[in-house]
VMD Tcl script that draws the C-alpha trace (Angstrom):
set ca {
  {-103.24 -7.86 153.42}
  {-104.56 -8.60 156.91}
  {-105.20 -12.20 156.48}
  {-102.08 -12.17 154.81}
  {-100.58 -11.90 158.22}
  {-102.87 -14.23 159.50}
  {-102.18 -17.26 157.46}
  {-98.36 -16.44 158.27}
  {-99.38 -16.01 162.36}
  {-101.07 -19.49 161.69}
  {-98.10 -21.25 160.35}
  {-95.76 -19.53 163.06}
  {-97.99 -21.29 165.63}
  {-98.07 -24.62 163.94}
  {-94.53 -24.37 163.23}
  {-94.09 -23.75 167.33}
  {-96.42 -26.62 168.18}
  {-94.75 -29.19 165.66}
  {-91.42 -28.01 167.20}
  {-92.63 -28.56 170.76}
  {-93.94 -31.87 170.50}
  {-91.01 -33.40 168.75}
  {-88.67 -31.60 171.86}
  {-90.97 -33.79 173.69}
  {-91.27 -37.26 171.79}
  {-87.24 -36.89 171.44}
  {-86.93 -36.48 175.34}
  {-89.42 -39.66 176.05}
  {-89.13 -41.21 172.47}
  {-91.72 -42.66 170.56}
  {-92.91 -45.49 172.72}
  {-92.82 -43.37 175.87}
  {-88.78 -44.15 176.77}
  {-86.96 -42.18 178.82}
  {-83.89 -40.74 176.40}
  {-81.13 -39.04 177.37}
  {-81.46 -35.19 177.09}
  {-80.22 -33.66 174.02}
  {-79.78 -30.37 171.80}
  {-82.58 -29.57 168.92}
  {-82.60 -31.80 165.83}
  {-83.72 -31.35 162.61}
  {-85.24 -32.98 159.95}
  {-83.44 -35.34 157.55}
  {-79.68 -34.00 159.56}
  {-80.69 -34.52 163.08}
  {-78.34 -32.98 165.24}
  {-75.02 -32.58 162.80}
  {-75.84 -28.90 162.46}
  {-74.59 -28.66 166.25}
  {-71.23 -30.35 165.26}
  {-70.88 -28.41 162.11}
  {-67.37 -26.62 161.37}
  {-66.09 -28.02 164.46}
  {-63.81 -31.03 165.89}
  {-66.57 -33.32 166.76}
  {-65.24 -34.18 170.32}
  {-64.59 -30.88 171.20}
  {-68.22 -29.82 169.83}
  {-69.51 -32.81 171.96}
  {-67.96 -31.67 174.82}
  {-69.22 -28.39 175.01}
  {-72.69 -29.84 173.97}
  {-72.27 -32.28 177.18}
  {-71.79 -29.61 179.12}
  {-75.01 -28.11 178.41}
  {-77.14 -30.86 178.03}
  {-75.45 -33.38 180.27}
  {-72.96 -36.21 180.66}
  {-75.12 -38.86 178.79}
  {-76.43 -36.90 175.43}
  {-79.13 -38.43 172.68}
  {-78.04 -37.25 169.52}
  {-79.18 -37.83 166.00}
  {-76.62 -38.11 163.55}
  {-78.30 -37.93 160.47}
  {-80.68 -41.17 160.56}
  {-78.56 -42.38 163.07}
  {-79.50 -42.36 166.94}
  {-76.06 -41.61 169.55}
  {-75.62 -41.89 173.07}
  {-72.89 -39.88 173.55}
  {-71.11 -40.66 177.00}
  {-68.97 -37.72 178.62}
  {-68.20 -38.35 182.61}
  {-66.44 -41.75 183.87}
  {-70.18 -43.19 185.82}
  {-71.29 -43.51 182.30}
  {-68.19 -44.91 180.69}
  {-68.29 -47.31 183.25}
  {-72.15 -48.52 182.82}
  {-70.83 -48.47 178.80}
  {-67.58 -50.51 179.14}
  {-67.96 -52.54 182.18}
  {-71.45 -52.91 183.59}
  {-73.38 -53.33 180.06}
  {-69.99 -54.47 178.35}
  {-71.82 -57.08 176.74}
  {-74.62 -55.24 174.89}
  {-72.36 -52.72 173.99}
  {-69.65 -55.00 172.73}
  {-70.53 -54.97 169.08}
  {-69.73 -52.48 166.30}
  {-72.35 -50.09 164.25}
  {-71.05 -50.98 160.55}
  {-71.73 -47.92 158.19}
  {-71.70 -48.55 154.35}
  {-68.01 -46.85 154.02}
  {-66.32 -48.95 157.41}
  {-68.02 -52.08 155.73}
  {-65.53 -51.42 152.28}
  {-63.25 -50.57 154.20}
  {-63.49 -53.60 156.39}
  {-64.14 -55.99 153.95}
  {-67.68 -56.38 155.53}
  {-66.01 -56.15 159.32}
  {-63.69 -58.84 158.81}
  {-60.85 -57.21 160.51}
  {-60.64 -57.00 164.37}
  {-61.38 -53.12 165.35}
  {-64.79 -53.68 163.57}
  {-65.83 -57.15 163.48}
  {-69.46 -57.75 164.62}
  {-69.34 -59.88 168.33}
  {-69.81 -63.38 167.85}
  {-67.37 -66.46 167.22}
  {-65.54 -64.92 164.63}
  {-64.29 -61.87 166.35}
  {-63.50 -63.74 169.30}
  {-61.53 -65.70 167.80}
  {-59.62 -63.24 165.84}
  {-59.04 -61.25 169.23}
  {-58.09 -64.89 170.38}
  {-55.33 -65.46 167.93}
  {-54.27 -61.35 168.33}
  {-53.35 -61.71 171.89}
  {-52.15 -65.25 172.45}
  {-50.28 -64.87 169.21}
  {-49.52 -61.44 168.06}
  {-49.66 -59.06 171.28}
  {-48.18 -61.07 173.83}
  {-45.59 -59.35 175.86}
  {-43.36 -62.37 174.66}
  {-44.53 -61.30 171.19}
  {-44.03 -58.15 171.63}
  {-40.32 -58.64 172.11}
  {-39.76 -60.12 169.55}
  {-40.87 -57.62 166.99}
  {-37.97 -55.42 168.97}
  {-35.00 -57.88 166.96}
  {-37.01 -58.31 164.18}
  {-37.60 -62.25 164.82}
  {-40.32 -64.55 163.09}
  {-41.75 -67.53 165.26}
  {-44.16 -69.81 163.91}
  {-47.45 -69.59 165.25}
  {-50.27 -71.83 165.41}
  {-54.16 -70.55 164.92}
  {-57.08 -71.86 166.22}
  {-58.76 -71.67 163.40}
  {-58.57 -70.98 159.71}
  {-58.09 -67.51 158.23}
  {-58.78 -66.57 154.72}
  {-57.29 -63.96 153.04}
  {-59.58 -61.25 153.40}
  {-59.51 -61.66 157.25}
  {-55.58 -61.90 156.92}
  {-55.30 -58.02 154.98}
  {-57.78 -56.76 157.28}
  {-55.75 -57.77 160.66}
  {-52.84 -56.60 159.03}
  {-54.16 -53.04 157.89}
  {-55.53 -52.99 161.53}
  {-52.32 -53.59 162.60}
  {-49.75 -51.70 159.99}
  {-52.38 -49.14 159.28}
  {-54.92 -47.62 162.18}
  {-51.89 -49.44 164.72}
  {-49.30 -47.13 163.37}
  {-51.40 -44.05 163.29}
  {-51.85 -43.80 166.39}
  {-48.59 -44.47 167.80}
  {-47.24 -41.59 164.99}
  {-49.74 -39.37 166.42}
  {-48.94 -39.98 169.77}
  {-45.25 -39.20 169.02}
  {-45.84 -36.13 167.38}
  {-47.98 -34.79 170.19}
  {-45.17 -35.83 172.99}
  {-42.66 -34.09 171.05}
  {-44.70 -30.86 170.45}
  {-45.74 -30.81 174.22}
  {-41.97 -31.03 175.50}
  {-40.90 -28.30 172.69}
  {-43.80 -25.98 174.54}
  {-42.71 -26.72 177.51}
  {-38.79 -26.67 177.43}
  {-38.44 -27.62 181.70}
  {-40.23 -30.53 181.08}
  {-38.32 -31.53 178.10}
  {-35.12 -30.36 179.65}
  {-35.42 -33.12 183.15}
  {-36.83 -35.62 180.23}
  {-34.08 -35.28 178.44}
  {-31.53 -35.49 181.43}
  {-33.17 -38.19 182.65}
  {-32.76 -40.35 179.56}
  {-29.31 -40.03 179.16}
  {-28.19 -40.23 182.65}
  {-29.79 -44.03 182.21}
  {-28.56 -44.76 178.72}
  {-25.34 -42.68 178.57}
  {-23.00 -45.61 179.49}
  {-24.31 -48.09 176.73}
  {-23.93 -45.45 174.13}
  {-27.96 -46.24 172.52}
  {-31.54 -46.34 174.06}
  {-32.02 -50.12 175.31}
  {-35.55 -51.09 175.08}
  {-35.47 -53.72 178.25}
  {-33.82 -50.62 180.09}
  {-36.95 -48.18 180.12}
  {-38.41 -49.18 182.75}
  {-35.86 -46.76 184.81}
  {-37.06 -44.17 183.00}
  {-39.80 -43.15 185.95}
  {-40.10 -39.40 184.89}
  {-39.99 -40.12 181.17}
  {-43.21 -42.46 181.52}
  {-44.86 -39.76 183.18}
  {-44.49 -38.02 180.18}
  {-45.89 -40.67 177.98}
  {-49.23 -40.77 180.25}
  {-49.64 -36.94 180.16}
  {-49.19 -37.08 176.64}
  {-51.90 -39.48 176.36}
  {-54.14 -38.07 179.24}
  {-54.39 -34.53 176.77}
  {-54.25 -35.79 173.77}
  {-56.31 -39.42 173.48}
  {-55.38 -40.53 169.78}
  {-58.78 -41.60 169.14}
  {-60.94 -38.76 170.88}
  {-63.81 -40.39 170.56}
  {-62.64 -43.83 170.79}
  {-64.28 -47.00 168.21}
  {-68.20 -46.45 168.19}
  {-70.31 -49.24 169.63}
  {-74.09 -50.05 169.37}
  {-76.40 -51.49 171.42}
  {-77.53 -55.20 171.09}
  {-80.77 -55.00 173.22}
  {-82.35 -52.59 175.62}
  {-80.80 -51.24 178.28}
  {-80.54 -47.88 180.59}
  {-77.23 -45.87 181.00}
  {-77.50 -43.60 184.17}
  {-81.47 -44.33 184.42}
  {-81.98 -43.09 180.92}
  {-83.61 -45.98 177.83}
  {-80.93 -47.04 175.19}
  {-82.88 -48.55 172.75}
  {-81.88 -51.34 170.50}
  {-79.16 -50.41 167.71}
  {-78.38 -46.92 169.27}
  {-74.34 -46.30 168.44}
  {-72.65 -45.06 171.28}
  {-69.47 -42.67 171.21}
  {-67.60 -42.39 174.45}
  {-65.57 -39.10 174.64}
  {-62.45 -40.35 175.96}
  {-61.12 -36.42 174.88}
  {-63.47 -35.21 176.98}
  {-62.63 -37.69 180.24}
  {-59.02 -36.84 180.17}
  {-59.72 -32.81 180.52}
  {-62.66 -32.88 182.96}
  {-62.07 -30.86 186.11}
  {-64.08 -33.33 188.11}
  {-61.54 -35.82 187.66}
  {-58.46 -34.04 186.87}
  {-58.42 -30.65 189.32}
  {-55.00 -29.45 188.66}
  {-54.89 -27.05 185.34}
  {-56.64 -30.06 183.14}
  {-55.97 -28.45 180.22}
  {-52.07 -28.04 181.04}
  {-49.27 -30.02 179.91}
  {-48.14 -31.29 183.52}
  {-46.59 -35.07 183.91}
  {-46.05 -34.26 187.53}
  {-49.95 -34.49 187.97}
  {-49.13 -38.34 188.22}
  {-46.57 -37.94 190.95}
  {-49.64 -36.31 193.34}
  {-53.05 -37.03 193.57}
  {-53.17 -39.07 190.34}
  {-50.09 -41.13 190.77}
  {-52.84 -44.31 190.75}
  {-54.61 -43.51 187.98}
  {-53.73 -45.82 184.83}
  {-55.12 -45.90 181.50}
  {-55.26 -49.82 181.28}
  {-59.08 -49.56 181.17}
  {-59.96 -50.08 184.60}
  {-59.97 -45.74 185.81}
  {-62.99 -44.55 183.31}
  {-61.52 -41.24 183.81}
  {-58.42 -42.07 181.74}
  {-59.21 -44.37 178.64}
  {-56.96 -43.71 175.67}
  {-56.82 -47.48 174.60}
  {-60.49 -47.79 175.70}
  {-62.13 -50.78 178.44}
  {-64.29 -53.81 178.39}
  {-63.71 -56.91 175.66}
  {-63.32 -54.03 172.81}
  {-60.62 -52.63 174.39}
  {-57.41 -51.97 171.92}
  {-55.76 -55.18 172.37}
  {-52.54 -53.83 170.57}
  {-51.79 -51.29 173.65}
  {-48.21 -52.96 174.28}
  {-47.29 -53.07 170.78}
  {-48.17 -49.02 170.48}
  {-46.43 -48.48 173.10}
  {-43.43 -50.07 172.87}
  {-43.38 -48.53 169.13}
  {-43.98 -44.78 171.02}
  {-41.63 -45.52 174.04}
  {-38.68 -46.82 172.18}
  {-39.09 -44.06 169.29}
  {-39.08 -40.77 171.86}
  {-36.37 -41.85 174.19}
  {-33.83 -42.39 171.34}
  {-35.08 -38.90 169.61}
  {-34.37 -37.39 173.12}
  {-31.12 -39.49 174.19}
  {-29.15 -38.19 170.50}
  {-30.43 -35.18 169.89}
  {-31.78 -31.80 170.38}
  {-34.65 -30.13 169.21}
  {-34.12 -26.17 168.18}
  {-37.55 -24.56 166.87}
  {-36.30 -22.85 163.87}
  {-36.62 -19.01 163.69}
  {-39.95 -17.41 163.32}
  {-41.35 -20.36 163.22}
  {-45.11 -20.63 164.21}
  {-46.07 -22.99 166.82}
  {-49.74 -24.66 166.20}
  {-51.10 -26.43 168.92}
  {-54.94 -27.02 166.98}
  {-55.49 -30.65 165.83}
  {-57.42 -31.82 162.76}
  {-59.86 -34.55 163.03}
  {-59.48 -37.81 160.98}
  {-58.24 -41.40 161.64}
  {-56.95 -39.68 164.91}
  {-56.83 -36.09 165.89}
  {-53.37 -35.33 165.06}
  {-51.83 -31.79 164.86}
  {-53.11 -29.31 161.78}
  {-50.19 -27.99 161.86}
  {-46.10 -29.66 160.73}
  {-44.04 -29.80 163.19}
  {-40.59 -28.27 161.91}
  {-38.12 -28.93 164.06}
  {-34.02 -28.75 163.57}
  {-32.40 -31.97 165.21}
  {-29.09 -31.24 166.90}
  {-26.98 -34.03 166.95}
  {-25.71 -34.62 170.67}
  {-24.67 -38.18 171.02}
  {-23.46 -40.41 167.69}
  {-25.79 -43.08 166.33}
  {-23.47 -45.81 166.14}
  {-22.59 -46.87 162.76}
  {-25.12 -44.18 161.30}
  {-24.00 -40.83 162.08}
  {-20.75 -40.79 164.08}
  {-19.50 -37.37 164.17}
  {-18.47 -35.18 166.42}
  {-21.21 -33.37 168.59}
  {-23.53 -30.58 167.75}
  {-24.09 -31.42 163.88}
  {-27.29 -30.28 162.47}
}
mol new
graphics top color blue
foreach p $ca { graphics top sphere $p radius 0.5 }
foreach p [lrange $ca 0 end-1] q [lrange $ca 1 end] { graphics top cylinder $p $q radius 0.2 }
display resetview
């Protein structure tokens, strides 16, 4: 019986020591590299255990916290750099832009993708600049963009040949992951000005004060919406449509914040994370407040050059669609709020907790009952406060 206990106070030890030393070949990796601090791993799963049953941004975040802004993690067989405070994002997105610039194709993205023919996921190289090429000179131009508004077709003019495969996958990047996140973005600006009824009340006001002599919500016109916009970068500030924006992976060596990326690690900024950090935003971060851009973050813009604010991401991956999303978000929640109201029905329950997938939209429908305040002209043209 006593070397029962033995054996078993044997393998407790060896256990310990195997433990111990991989803690310490993780921290300085196998060819003596300085990684980035991270939470246990173990075998075959790596780290996933820590991101089990949770949102995986929020679960990184509070992982970050612990373990530091720039975080090794082991996602199954796959080595992450997770980056959570704006010195990293920039090293990331602007001072290694290049050997970050390419995508990590997994065997489900690559059906998906058609092998990363479409633009979000397209290796760097030739090809994907030229896709991007065509996508802003021809598709995402601010020219472009108005154009889509009146529903007009110009011919354009590529620089080079697409086949059909690259043609769906632009298009699915475009009609698919393009409209997702503008939906979601929608849905969260309309649930944030339900919870907070002051806000949605001098929204409101504002937009038909502008619009209530043309009768309908004029797209060239929203630029004199100053308030309104606020609302739009709050709403984007708390609730980044892609939490965790596109992962990237790393070309060839480098070091992010003195610590060794090696070769092929993907790396998952947590743009979630950036918008409710205290460091950068002091004032209630996780409050709905638009006036936070009227004070001390009035110059903050999320156009990829503050790292604090990054909802369409930095760098040569940045979303190159951002004026097409939000013209499509803009357009769509000025004329909800300009001809109607929005009554929560009774004993309804309000769910602010997202679920995770394309983009972290809410868990929850949102069931609202419109009140008709001002007729849509030549659709509904009755007499105020229909339901």
């Amino acid at each position: 019986m006593e070397s029962a206990y033995v054996y078993l106070g044997v393998a407790l030890v060896s256990l310990l020591v195997v433990l111990a030393c991989r803690r310490r070949s993780a921290a300085h990796g196998c060819d003596g590299l300085r990684l980035a601090p991270g939470p246990w791993q173990l075998p075959v799963i790596g780290s996933l255990h820590h991101l089990a049953g949770q949102l995986p941004h929020r679960a990184m975040r509070d992982l970050a916290r612990r373990h530091g802004p720039v975080m090794f993690l082991r996602l199954g067989e796959v080595p992450t750099l997770v980056v959570s405070s704006r010195e990293g994002a920039s090293e990331v997105m602007k001072t290694h832009d290049t050997t970050f610039a390419t995508r990590p194709l997994s065997a489900t993205i690559r059906v998906l993708t058609n092998g990363g023919r479409d633009m979000a996921f397209a290796p760097y190289g030739d090809y994907w600049r030229q896709l991007r090429k065509i996508a802003v000179m021809e598709l995402f131009t601010a020219r472009r963009v108005l154009s889509f508004r009146a529903i007009r077709e110009e011919e354009s003019r590529p620089h080079f040949r697409l086949d059909m495969d690259a043609v769906k996958s632009v298009i699915f990047d475009i009609f698919g992951a393009g409209s997702e996140t503008s939906t979601t973005t929608l849905e969260w600006a309309i649930a944030e000005l339900i919870k907070n009824p002051k806000v949605m009340h001098k929204a409101t006001a504002e937009v038909r004060r502008v619009f209530e002599a043309r009768g309908a919500v004029a797209e060239h016109a929203l630029g004199e919406l100053p308030y309104f916009h606020l609302v739009i970068r709050e709403t984007l500030r708390l609730h980044t449509p892609v939490p965790l924006l596109l992962p990237r992976e790393c070309q060839e060596p480098c070091q992010v914040l003195g610590y060794n990326v090696p070769r092929g690690t993907q790396v998952l900024v947590n743009a979630w994370a950036l918008g409710r950090d205290e460091r950068y935003w002091p004032d209630a971060p996780e409050e709905f407040r638009p006036e936070r851009f009227e004070g001390g973050a009035a110059a903050v813009e999320f156009r990829g050059t503050d790292f604090s604010f990054l909802p369409f991401g930095a760098g040569r991956r940045m979303c190159p669609g951002m004026a097409f999303g939000l013209a499509n978000v803009e357009l769509a929640l000025a004329s909800l709020l300009f001809h109607f109201d929005w009554e929560v029905p009774p004993a309804a329950e309000f769910d602010m907790s997202e679920t995770f997938g394309l983009t972290a939209r809410p868990k929850a429908k949102l069931l609202l009952r419109p009140v008709l305040r001002v007729p849509i002209v030549g659709v509904l043209s009755t007499g105020k406060g229909d339901r």
